[in-house]
N, C-alpha and C positions, 0 to 999 in steps of 0.2 A: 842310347843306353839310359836306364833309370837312374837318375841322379841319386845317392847317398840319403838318409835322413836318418830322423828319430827313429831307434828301433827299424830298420830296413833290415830285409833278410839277410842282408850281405855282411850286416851289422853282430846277427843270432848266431850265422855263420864261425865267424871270426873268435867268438866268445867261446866256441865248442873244444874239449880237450883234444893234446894231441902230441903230448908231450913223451916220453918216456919217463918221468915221474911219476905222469897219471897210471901208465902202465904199472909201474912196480908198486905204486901204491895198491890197485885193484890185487896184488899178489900175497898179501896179507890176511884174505881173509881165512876164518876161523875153522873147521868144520869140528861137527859133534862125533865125539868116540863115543859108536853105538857098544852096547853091551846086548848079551841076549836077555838080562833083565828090562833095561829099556826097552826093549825089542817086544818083549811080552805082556809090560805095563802097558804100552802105549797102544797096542791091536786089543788088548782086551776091551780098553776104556773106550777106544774107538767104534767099535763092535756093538758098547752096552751103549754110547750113546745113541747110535743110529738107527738101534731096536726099538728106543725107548721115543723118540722125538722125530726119527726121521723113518717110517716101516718103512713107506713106499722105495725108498731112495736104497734103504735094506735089500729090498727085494731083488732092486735092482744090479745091487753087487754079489747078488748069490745067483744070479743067472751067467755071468762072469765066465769066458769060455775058453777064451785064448791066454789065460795066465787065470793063477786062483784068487778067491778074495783079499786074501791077507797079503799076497803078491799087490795087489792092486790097492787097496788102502798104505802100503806103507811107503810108496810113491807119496802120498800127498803128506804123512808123518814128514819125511825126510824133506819134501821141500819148505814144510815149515817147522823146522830143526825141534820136532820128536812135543811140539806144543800143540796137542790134543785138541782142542776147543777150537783154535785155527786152520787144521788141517780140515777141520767137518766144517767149515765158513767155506774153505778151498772147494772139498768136494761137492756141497750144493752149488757155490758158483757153475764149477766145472758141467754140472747135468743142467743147469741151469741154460748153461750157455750151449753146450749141445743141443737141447731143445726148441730153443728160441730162436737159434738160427742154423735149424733145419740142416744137421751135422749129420747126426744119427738118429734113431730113434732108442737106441741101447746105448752105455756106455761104454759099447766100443765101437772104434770108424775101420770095418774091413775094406779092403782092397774095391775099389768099381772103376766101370769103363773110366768112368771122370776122372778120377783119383790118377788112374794110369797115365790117361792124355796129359795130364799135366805136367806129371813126373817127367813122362818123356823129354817134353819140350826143356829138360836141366835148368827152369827157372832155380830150384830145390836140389842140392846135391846131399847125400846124406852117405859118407864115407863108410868103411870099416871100423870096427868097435874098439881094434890099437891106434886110429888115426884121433889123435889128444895133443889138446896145447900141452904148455910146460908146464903146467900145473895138474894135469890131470884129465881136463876137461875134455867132454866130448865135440868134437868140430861138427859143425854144421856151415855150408858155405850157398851161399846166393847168391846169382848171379841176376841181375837186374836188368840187364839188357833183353834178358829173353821172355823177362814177362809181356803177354797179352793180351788186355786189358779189353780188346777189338774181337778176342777171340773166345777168350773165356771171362765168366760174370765176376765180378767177384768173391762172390758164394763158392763157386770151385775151385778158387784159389787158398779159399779160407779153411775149406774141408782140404784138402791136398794139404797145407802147413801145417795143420790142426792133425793129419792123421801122420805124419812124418813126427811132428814132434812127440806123439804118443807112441808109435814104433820105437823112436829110440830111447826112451825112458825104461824100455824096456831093460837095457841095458842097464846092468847096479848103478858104475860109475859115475854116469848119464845123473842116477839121482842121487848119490852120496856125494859128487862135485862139479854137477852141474853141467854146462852148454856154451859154449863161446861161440858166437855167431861170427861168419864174416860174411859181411857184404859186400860185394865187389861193383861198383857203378858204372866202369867204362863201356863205353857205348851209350850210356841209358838216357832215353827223352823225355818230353815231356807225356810220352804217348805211353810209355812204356808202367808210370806212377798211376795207380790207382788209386783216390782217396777215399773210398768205398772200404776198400781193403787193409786200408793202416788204419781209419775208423774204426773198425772192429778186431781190427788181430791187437791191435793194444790197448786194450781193455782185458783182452784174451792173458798177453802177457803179465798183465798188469795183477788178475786178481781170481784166474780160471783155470788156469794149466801149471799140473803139479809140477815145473820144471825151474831151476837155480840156475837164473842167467849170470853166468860168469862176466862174460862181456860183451858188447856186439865191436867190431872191428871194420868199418866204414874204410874201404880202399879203394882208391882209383878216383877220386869223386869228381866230378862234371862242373862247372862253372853254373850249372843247373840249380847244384844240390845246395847252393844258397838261401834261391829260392823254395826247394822243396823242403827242405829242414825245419824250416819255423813251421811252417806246415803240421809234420810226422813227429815233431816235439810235443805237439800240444797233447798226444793219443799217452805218451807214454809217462808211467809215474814218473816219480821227482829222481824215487833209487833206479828205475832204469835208464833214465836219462844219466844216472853219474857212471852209468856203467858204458858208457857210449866212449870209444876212442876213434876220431877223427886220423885215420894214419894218410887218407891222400896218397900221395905217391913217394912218401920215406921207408922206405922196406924196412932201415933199422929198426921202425918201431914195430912192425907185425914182427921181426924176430925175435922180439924179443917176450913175445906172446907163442908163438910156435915154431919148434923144431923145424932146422933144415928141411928134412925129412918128408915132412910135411907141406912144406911149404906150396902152395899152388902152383901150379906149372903154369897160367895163366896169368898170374901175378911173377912173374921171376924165379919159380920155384923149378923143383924136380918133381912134383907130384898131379899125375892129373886128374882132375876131379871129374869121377864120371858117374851118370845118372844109375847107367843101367846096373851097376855091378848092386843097391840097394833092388830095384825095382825085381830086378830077377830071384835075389832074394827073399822076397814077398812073394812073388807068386810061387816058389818052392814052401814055403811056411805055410803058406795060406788054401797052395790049389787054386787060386784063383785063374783063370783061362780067358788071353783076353778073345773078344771075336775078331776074326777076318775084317780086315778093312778100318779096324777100329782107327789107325792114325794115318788113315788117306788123305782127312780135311788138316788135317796141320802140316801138310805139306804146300798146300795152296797158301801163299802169302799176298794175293790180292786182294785180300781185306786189310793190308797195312794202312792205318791212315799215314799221312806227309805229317813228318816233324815240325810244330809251328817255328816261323823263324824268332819271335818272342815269348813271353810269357803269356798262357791262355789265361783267358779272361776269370775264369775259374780259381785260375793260381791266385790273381790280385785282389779277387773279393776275399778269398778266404784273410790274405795277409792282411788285409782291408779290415777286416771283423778282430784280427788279433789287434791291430793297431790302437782299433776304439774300443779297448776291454769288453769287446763282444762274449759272452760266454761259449766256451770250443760247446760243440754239441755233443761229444761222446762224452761229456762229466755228466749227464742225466744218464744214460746207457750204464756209466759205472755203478751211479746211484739204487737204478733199477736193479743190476745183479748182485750187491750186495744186500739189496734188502732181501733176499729169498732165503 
């Protein structure tokens, strides 16, 4: 085993919240009382400035199909609480980053073969629109064991989270109180983390997607996720990093984040988190038809690689470079989408 040291992951580990204070503290926050004067100051100013400074990008929200423009601008109002000048930073991020990694070519991500396989496989569960912490918030739950890192790029994994989290924003509540993620990690290897894919979805979360993460809820976590953490820390800003609760295996603290009700049947609960009940839903909205045969190849699992018995070599350069004040590499990426 790796001996302990300065800053060792087991060290970044240990410092992460996980308290029931941290919880009830996150339960504090504010939300903005919309008026329909607000409502109407903030889409007009929105509107005259994207005529004026952004046509192209104009253009692009008045081709807008699956929800109208105003629908669709005051998603990014709401995620930066009704401050105009911020929301239009949001939204050139957000086409920005569609763009540049080969998302969509429109701003919006409909249903395809890919998007399906993925779903299927319940890496991504995305509940019912009453399934809400106790705050309000819409649930969203991962399951980390079932990603496939061997099977899918990480590009389809990012279009797949990227098109889930814009499905459910569709939902008001979704953007007037946000998102609580829960992660669930038992079972999960080293096989199963892509660093390709937390590379780019946190940047994603960080300053591209109209969406108010409540909190994300880390449970079940691996003697792994030591090592992976200092890792998947460096991707994510400083406010989403304080939104992180480490619950492990104390259910009291996920309760007190979500409703019995709710609770995952996986985790201890009475509720089971199932893929299809969103996916069937999409192709009812959408029309989307998948083809014959489409998830024959995810049935074959002889492309599993073998779980290494230590840490890949991979995992100890990267902790390597955090150790020597290496600069993370996704702080140019952020650099880049901000400047647009």
């Amino acid at each position: 085993a790796r001996p302990p040291r300065k800053n060792s992951p087991r060290q970044h580990h240990q410092k992460q919240p996980s308290s029931l204070t941290r919880v009830k503290n996150m339960q504090q926050q504010v939300h903005i009382n919309e008026t329909p004067e607000l409502v109407a100051q903030g889409l007009a100013q929105f509107r005259q400035i994207l005529q004026a400074q952004h046509p192209k990008l104009w253009g692009q929200v008045q081709q807008i199909r699956m929800r109208t423009p105003d629908q669709f601008l005051t998603r990014f109002l709401r995620a930066r609480k009704w401050d105009v000048k911020r929301a239009v930073t949001l939204l050139t991020n957000f086409a920005a980053f569609l763009e540049n990694n080969k998302i969509s070519s429109t701003l919006e991500v409909p249903m395809t073969d890919e998007i399906y396989q993925v779903l299927s496989i319940g890496v991504i569960i995305v509940p019912g629109p009453a399934v809400v912490d106790r705050e309000g918030r819409q649930i969203m739950y991962l399951s980390i064991k079932q990603a496939r890192p061997w099977q899918f790029h990480y590009t389809s994994m990012l279009r797949a989270m990227w098109y889930c989290m814009d499905k459910v924003l569709d939902r008001e509540h979704a953007q007037t109180k946000g998102v609580t993620v829960i992660g669930d990690f038992e079972g999960m290897g080293y096989r199963n983390f892509d660093r390709e894919l937390a590379r780019h979805m946190g940047p994603a979360l960080n300053a591209c997607l109209p969406v108010r993460v409540g909190r994300m809820c880390y449970v079940r976590t691996p003697s792994i996720f030591g090592w992976i953490w200092p890792i998947v820390r460096t991707f994510l800003s400083e406010k989403l990093r304080s939104r992180v609760v480490v619950v492990g295996n104390d259910a009291a603290i996920l309760r007190q984040v979500i409703k019995d009700d709710f609770f995952p049947q996986s985790i201890g609960g009475g509720m089971l988190m199932d893929p299809w009940m969103f996916i069937h839903e999409r192709i009812r909205v959408e029309g989307y038809t998948p083809p014959p045969g489409v998830l024959d190849k995810l049935r074959n699992e002889s492309g599993m690689p073998p779980e290494p018995a230590a840490p890949p070599q991979w995992v100890k350069e990267e902790l390597a470079n955090l150790d020597s004040g290496a600069p993370a590499q996704q702080q140019t990426k952020e650099v880049e989408i901000m400047s647009i």
